[in-house]
Each structure stands twice: as structure tokens, then as C-alpha cells.
N, C-alpha and C positions, 0 to 999 in steps of 0.2 A: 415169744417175749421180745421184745423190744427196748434198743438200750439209748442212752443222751444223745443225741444226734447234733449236727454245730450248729442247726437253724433252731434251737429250743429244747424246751422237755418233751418229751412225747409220752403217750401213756401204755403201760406195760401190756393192755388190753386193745389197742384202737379208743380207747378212752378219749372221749373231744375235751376242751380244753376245759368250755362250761361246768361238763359236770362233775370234773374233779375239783372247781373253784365250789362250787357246790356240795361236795361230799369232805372238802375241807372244811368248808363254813361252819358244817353237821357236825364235826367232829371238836372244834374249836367252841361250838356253843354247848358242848357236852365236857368240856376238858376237866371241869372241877369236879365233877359226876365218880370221875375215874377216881379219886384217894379218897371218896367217900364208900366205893366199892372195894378197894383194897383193905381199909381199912376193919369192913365187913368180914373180907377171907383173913385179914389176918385173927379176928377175931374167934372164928369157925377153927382155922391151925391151931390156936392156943389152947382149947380145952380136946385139942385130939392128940398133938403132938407134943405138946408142951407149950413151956413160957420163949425158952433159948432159938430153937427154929423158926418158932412163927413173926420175932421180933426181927431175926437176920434176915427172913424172905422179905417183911415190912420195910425195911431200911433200904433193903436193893430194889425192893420195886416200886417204892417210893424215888428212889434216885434214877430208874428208868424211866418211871413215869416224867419226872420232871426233865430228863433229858429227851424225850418224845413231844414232848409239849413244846420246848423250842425250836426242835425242828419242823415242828409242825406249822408254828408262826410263820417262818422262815420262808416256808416250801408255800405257803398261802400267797406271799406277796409274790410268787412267778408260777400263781396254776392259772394265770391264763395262759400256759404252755402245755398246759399236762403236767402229769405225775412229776416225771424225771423218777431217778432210782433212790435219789436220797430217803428219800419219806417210806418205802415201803420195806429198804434196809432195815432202817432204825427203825418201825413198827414189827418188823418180825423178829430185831432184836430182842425187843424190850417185851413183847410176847411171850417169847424162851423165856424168861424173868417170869412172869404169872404163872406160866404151864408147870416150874416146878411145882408150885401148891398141890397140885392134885397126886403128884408123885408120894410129895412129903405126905399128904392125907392117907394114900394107900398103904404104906408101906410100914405104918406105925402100926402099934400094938393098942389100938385102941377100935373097941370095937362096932363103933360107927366110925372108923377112919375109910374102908372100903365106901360106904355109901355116899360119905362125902366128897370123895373122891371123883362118885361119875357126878354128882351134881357140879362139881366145879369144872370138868368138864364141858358139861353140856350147857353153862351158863358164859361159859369163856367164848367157845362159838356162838352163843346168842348174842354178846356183847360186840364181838368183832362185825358180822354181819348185822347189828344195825343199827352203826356206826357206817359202817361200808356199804349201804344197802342201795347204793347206784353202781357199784362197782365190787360183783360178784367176784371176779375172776382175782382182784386184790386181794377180796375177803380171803378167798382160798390160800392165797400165798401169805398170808399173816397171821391167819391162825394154821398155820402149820405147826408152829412147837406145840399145840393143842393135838395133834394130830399123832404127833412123834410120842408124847408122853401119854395115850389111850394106846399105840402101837406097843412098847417097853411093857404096859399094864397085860397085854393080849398077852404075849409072847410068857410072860412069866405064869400065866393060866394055862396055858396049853396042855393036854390030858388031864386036866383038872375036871372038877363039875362045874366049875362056875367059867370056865370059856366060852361055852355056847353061850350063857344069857348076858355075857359083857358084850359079845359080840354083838347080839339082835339088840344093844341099845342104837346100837349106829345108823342101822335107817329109820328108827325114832327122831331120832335129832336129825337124819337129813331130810325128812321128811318134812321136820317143824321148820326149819333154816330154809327148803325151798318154800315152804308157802309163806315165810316170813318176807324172802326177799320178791317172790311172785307181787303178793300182794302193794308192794312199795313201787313196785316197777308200774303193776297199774295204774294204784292210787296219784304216781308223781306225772305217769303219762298223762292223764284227764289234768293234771293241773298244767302241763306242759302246753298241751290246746287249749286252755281254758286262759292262759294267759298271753298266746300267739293268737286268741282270739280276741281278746281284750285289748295288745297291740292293736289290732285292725282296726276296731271300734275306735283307739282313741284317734288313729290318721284320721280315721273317714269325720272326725268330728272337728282336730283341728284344719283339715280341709274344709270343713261347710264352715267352721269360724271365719280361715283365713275370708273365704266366697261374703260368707256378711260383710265381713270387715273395706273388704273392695267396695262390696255396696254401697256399704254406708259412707263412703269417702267420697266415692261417687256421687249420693246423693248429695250429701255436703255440699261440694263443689258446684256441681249442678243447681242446687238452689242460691249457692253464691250469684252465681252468674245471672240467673232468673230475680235475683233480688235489686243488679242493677240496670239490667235491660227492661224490667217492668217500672223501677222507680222514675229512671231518665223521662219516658212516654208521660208516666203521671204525673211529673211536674210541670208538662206542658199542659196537661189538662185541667187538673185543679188550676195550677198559676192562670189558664188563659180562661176558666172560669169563673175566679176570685176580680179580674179586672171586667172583666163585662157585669159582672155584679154592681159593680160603680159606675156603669152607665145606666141613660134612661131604659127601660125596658117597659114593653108593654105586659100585661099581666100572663097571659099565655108563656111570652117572652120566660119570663120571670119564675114559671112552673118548670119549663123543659128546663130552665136554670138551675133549678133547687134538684131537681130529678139528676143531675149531670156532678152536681157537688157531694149530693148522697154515695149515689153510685160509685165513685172514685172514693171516698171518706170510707164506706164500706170495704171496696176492694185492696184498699191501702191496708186494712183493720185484719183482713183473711191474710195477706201477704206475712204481716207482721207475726201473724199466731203460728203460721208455717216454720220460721225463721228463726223463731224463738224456741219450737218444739226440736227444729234442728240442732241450734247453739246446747241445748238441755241438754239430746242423747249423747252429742259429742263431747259435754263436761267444758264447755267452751262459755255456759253463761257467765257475766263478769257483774259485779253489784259494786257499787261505790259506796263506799262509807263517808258521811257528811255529818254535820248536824242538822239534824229537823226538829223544829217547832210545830208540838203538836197542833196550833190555832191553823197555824199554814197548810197543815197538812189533810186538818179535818174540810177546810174550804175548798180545798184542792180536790180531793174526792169526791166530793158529797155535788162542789159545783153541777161539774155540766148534769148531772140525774134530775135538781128539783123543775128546770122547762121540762125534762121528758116527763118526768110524771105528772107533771100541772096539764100536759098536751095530753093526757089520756085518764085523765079526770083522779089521778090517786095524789091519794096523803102523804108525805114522805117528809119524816120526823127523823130527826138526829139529837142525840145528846151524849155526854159525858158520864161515865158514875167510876165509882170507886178512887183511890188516891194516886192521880194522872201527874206525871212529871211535864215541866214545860219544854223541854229541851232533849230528845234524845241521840244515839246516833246511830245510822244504819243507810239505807237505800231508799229515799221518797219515791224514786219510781218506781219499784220494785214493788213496793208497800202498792203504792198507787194501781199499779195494774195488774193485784192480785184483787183487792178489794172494790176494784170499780167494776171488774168482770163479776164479782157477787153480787153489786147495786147492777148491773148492764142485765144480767139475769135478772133479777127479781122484777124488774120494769118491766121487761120484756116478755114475761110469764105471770103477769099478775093481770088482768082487766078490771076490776073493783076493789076497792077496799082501801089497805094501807099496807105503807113498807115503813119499817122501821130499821133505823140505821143505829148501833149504838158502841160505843167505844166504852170497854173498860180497863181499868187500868189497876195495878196490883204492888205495893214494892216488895221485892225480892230480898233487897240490898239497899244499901245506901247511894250505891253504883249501880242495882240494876233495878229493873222493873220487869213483869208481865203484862202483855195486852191481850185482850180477845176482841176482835172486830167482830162485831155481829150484826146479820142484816137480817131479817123478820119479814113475809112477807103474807097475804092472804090469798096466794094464788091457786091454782089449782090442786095441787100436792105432787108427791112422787109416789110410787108405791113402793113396794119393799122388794120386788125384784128388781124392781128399775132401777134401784139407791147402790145395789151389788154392781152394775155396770155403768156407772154415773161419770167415775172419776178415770175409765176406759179412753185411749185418743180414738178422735174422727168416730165419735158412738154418742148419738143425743138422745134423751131417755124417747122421745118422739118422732118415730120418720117421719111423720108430717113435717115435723117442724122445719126440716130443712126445706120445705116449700114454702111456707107461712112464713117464715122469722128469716132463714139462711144462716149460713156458718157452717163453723167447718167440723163443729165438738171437740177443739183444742183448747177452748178457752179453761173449762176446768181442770183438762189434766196440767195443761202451761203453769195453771194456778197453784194447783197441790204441788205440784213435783216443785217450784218456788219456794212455797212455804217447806218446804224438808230441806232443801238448799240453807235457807235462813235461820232453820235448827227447828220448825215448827208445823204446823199439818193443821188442815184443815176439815173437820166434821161438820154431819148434815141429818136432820130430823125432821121429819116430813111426815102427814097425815094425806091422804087424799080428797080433796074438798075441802083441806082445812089450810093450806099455804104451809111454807119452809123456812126454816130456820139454819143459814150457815157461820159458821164463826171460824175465823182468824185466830192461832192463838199461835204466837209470839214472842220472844223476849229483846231486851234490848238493854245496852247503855247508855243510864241516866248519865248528864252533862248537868244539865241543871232542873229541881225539884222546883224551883219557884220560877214564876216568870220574869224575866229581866225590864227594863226600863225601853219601851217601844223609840227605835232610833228615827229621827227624820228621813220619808221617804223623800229619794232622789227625783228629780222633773226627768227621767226621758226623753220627752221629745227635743223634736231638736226647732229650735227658734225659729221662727218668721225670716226670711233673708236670707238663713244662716247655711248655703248650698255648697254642693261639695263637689267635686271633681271626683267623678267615681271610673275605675276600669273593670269591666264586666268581662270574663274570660271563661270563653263556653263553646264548645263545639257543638254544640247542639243550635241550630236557627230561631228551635221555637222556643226555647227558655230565654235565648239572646234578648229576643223579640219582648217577652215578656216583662224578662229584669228593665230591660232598657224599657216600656212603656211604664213600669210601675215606678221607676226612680224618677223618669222623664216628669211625669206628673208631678210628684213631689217638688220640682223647680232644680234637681240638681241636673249637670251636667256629665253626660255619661260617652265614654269612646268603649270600644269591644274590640275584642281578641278572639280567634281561632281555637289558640293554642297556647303551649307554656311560651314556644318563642317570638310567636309573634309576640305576647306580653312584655318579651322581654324588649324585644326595638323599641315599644312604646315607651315603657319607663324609663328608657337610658337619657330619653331625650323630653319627657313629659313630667312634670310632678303632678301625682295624684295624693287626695285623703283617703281615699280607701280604695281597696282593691277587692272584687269576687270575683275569688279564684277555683274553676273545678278543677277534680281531681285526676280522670279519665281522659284524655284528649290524645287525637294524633300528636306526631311530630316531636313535641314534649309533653309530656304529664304536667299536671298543676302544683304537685310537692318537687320535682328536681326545679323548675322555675322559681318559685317561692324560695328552694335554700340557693338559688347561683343569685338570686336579686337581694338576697340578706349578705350574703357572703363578697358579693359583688361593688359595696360601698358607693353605690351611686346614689342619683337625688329621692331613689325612692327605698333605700336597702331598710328604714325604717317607717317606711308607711304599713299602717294596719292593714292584716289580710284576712278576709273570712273565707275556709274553702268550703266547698260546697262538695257532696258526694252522696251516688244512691246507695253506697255502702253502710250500714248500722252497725258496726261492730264495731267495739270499742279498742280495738289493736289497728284499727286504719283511724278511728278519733288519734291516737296515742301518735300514729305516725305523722298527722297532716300538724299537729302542734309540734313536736320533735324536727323536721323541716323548716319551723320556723311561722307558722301561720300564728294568728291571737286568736280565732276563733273556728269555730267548725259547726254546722249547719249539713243537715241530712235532707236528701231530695224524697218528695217533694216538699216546696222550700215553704215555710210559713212564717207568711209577710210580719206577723206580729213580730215573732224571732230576729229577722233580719232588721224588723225597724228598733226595735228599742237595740239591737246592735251599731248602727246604723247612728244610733243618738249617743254613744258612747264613743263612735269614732275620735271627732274633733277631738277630744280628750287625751289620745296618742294611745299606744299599744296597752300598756300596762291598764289602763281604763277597760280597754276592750279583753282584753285574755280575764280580766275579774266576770265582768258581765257573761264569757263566754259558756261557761260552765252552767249558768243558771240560763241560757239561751240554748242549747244543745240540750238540756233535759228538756225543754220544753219540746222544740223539735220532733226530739224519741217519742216524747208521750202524745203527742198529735196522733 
């Protein structure tokens, strides 16, 4: 036996600390158990021994009871130490308190009080031990008064008849009590590895979490950087593409031209699905809430598809049905480049026939509306295994097709996992040999149910004469070359920069109308130049600045306007964007940060 020691409890047995926190727990989730079994024997005492005894044992072992209960609390909040001596004291006090019953049962004049006697007995060791059944060597020290009052029983039989069969009850019950507590000792072992097994399982699982989690941070990053190392190159190539395009060319000329603009418009398009699939897993995509006009928006779609299907002989029909709001509000590019990868398919996978484009619309509310986008088409079909793996990434229902057509089979899943972002999901019904039906379904808030009073559009361009002193700042030679040969042309007057600081010598001592500024450069960046020339109050601390970056994400949009820029423009650059910015300049800043917004979506959706 083992007594308090000054470093904690220790247990009367080598008991570890767990499993007395544990055979406390057992004992505490049983505590009310106990005055519903007292009140049992007190019930059994009353018709052996009377009304007066069995009420006086009830009262005292009711008041032990309740005085073991709280030390039982007590001794819980320090068994991660072990036992200690308090708790097994008081449990074998308050023991002696029970063990009378079976004394009182024997000893009365009634003639089932002997029989009751060993069953209370041998129910008293059954209670103790499993209550205590991780901790045999306790059991035995606490039901001792159980022990002492079957001893007083022996002794008062002795040269009787009935000594012998009182005695052979005892390796009955120790018999039952060892397999009792045999049986728990196994049963808790298998759960003791069963759950030091499930420990292991969960490391090894949040270790391969943690291993993903690197990865995908990794890849992240990694595609960060792939997104501006390949952008920078393609704005030299589309830009020095789009200018040879406005010179004379011979026809030959003019094919390896068109071959050269594909190519890049293409590899821009796969860039973009990669980037977008990344921004998804990372929970990083960001959607702008505006107002959009449905007229605008259906043009806006539906556009660039009717050349491609006029250039491959199909019909492609668009209408309205149902009760369509003029006004709603949500994300036009979002909307846009879920529904033009349905028309981009259906074009692309149809040879004959017709596509049908159809927008309906639903009111919900007075505030809100339903839409389903749906695009029809008579192309080949899918079948019905292929419709299971459809909306899978980098999986096209056809291997061929990445030979024939190309792509990367991000565009649907980019699409669906969009439409759930936006609260909506996208379905598909398909025959084979007969074409496919996909549809958009949607919701949104209505702004305005009727159309408004069409406002005079603004001229754009910028006048005859009317040239500008522009500075170009770009660390890159060929975009340099480019800006400055596309502006040159236009009649304005153009100086270039390196870097943020050389920009900065220039405007200390130059005034310019506008300023393109990148964002990536030696020496200094294009955002600390852009806020030390605002913050700086010199002759250009309020000239317009558009930056320019191979970045798309909208937290480096956020940062080049928060720096102080009006406008922002993603590489590669598209000359429409820069010019109708461009025509906004003279106007002064506030002119240009209005336009920039509707110039930087257009950008994104190129």
C-alpha cells in the first residue's frame, strides 16, 4: 500500500493516474444509481425486519451516500494524480454503512431474513466491483465491511448445519466477481488499442492534411508566379502582334499573323482556367457586386459566339421568355464567363444545325428574381456515362478532343463550382446524336423591374489635335517598345521609364497627362512611385495614372488604386481598354477612376 506522497496522489495499487480519472468518471456517471439501489434494500429490510430499522439504516446510508458523492467530486478534479487515500477512506467508510443491511436481514426473526441476507451480500460485492472494475485491488479494500459482516455471519454458524453451505457461497461470488472483473479488464484492453490505434490513424491523417496543405500553398504560389512570368512575355506578343496587324501585310503575311494571335488568345484562355481553378480551391475567388442591365448583358454574351457560328455554318438564336427584370445586381463577369463557356462549348461541339441561347427569367419577390440560362444545342450528344464524369477537372468527355479542339477540361468544372459560389448550379441533358441542353439557374436582386430612360452615350475618343504627353514606365524593352509605338502613332508624345524611380526624376521636372505605370520593376515598384508622386505635391502629384500588371487578382487591383493609381489594366494589355481610358484622361482623375472599373472588366474578360 502506498500512502500521499508531496509530489501528488499516488494510487494505493501502482494505479496510473488515467485510470483512476477513468474509474472515477465510471463511478460519478453511476452516482444517482446508488439511492435508487438503497432505496431497493431499504425496501427488502422493511418487510423482514420491520418499519423502525430499515428507515434508520435508509437515513444513514442515504447521508453516507451523499457524503461519498462529494468526495468523490472532489477526488475527480486531482485524479490525474492517482487515488490519494481520501476517496478509498470514505468509500469504505460509507461501505460499513450498507454492509449493516445484510447483518440486520440475518439476525431478525423473520423467516426469509437469512436468504436475504447472502443475496445482499453478494449484490454488495457485485456493486463495488463494477463500479471499480479497472481497479481490483481498491475493490477489495472497500468492500471489506462486506467481508467482515459474511465473517460475524460464518462465525455465529460454526458447528451448526448451515456453516458448511454459507461457506461454499464464497467461491460462488468469487468466482462470479473474477470473471466479472476478468471480462472488463479485457473488454477496456481492446478498447485501450483500439483507441491508441485510432490516435495513430488520426497523426498519420493530419500529417498527410498538414503534406496537402504545403502543397496546395505551394502550388498556389507557384502558379502566382507562372501567372506573371507568362503574362509579362504575352503582352509582348499579342501587343507586337495587334501593331503589325495595322500594317500593310501580304496575305501569307497576314495568315502566320492570324495563326500568332489565335495562339496567344488561346494560351491566354488555358492560363486563365488554371488560375481561376486555383483562386476556387483556395476559397480566394472574389465576384463584384454592380448593377447590370440585362440588354447589356445578353449583348455581351451572346456577342463574340454569332461570327463563330456564322464561320462554321450554324444558327444561333437568342431570346428572352418569362417576367425578366431590367436591372439586376450581382457579377457581369462572373455571369459572363460561366455562360459563354456553355455557348464556347456548344459551338465547339456542334458541326450542323442550331444553338439556341435562351434566358429566362422568374420573379421570386418584388426584390428578387430567378434566372435559368440555357443553351440548346444539335450536336453530337454525351452519353450517360460520360455526363457522371462531365463536371470532373482536366477530364473532357473525349480524349480526342484535346487533339482536335485543345483545352485543359477546367472550363466546366470552373463553371459549376461558380455557379455554387453564386448560390446556384448548373445541369445537363443530353441524348446521343441528338445535341445538349445546359442551363444556368440562378438568383439575384432586382434593382429595377422596368427599364429606365436610355442616358446619352459619352464620345470616347479623343479629338483630332487633341495629344498628350504621356510617360510609359516599364521594365520590360518589348512592351516599352510596343506602348510607345502604339501611342507614337496615335500623334501623342511619349518619354519612358525603367523603373518607379527613374519615373520619379522625370516628373519632378516634366508635367505629363497621363502616366503608364507597371507594377513589378527593379529599383522601385510602380505602386511605392505612384504613392511618393501623390504624396510628394509636385507638378504631377495629380496626374492620371493607369498601372498596368500580369497579376489578376483582385487584392493587387485593390492595392494599385489604394497607392493612389485611377485606373488598373491587366497584361496583356488590350489597346481598346487603354484607349477609351486614354479618352478619359484629359478629363482629370475622377473622369478616369469612373471609367476604370468598366475598363479593367473588360481587361479580365479578354
Amino acid at each position: 500500500m502506498r500512502v500521499v506522497e508531496s509530489d501528488g496522489f499516488k494510487g494505493l495499487d501502482g494505479q496510473a493516474p488515467g485510470e483512476a480519472a477513468q474509474a472515477l468518471t465510471a463511478i460519478l456517471q453511476t452516482h444517482y444509481l446508488r439511492y435508487v439501489i438503497i432505496v431497493s434494500w431499504a425496501i427488502s429490510l422493511m418487510v423482514t425486519v420491520g418499519m423502525t430499522p430499515s428507515l434508520l439504516w435508509l437515513v444513514a446510508t442515504i447521508c453516507a451516500g451523499a457524503l461519498r458523492g462529494e468526495t468523490e467530486k472532489r477526488v475527480s478534479q486531482r485524479a490525474g494524480a492517482g487515488w490519494g487515500m481520501v476517496f478509498p477512506a470514505v468509500a469504505t467508510a460509507t461501505t460499513a454503512v450498507w454492509a449493516v443491511a445484510p447483518l440486520l436481514a440475518w439476525y431478525s426473526t423473520s423467516h426469509f431474513g437469512r436468504e436475504l441476507a447472502i443475496a445482499l451480500l453478494v449484490s454488495g460485492y457485485v456493486l463495488v466491483f463494477a463500479q471499480l472494475r479497472n481497479s481490483p485491488r481498491q475493490a477489495l479494500m472497500i468492500s471489506s465491511p462486506y467481508g467482515a459482516a459474511g465473517l460475524i455471519i460464518a462465525v455465529s454458524l460454526i458447528g451448526g448445519p448451515l456453516f458448511w453451505p454459507f461457506v461454499t457461497v464464497l467461491p460462488f461470488t468469487a468466482a462470479s466477481l473474477f470473471v466479472l472483473v476478468t471480462m472488463t479488464m479485457l473488454r477496456e484492453e481492446r478498447i485501450r488499442a483500439f483507441q491508441e490505434h485510432q490516435a495513430h490513424l488520426i497523426e498519420e491523417l493530419e500529417a498527410a492534411r498538414d503534406k496537402a496543405d504545403a502543397a496546395s500553398q505551394a502550388k498556389s504560389n507557384f502558379l502566382g508566379v507562372i501567372s506573371h512570368e507568362l503574362r509579362t512575355p504575352m503582352n509582348g506578343v499579342l501587343g507586337a502582334a495587334q501593331l503589325l496587324s495595322a500594317t500593310r501585310l501580304e496575305g501569307a503575311q497576314r495568315e502566320y499573323l492570324s495563326i500568332i494571335r489565335n495562339s496567344g488568345d488561346n494560351l491566354l484562355s488555358l492560363l486563365n482556367d488554371i488560375l481561376d481553378m486555383t483562386k476556387i480551391e483556395a476559397g480566394k475567388m472574389s465576384f463584384d457586386m454592380v448593377d447590370i442591365h440585362m440588354d447589356d448583358l445578353h449583348r455581351r454574351i451572346i456577342g463574340p459566339f454569332e461570327a463563330q457560328a456564322a464561320a462554321k455554318g450554324l444558327t444561333l438564336s437568342s431570346s428572352f421568355e418569362g417576367e425578366m427584370p431590367a436591372v439586376v445586381r450581382g457579377d457581369p463577369l462572373r455571369v459572363c464567363q460561366v455562360v459563354q463557356n456553355l455557348l464556347s462549348n456548344a459551338v465547339k461541339f456542334t458541326d450542323q444545325g442550331e444553338i439556341r441561347y435562351v434566358v429566362r427569367g422568374r420573379r421570386i419577390s418584388e426584390r428578387r428574381a430567378g434566372f435559368e440560362f440555357t443553351v440548346m444545342d444539335s450536336g453530337a450528344g454525351i452519353s450517360a456515362e460520360d455526363l457522371e464524369r462531365l463536371f470532373q477537372p482536366f477530364t473532357q468527355v473525349d480524349n480526342s478532343s484535346t487533339r482536335r479542339f485543345g483545352g485543359t477540361g477546367l472550363g466546366l468544372t470552373i463553371a459549376r463550382r461558380m455557379a455554387h459560389i453564386m448560390g446556384g448550379d448548373i445541369t445537363v441533358s443530353s441524348r446521343l446524336g441528338e445535341g445538349s441542353t445546359f442551363v444556368l439557374a440562378i438568383e439575384g436582386e432586382v434593382v429595377e423591374w422596368s427599364p429606365a430612360a436610355e442616358a446619352e452615350e459619352a464620345d470616347a475618343a479623343i479629338e483630332d489635335g487633341d495629344h498628350m504627353n504621356v510617360l510609359v514606365v516599364e521594365d520590360h524593352p518589348v512592351n516599352r517598345m510596343i506602348l510607345e509605338a502604339w501611342m507614337g502613332a496615335a500623334g501623342h508624345r511619349i518619354a519612358t521609364a525603367e523603373n518607379g524611380q527613374a519615373a520619379l526624376d522625370l516628373a519632378r521636372d516634366q508635367r505629363f497627362d497621363l502616366i503608364i505605370m507597371d507594377v513589378n520593376m527593379p529599383v522601385m515598384d510602380g505602386l511605392t512611385a505612384t504613392r511618393r508622386m501623390r504624396e510628394g505635391g509636385g507638378i504631377n502629384a495629380e496626374t492620371p495614372v493607369v498601372v498596368l500588371s500580369a497579376s489578376a487578382r483582385i487584392e493587387d487591383h485593390e492595392a494599385g488604386l489604394e497607392a493612389g493609381a485611377d485606373a488598373y489594366l491587366n497584361k496583356p494589355i488590350d489597346f481598346r481598354s487603354l484607349a477609351a481610358l486614354m479618352a478619359e484622361a484629359p478629363r482629370g482623375r475622377q473622369a478616369l477612376n469612373q471609367a476604370g472599373a468598366e475598363a479593367e472588366a473588360a481587361a479580365r474578360a479578354a
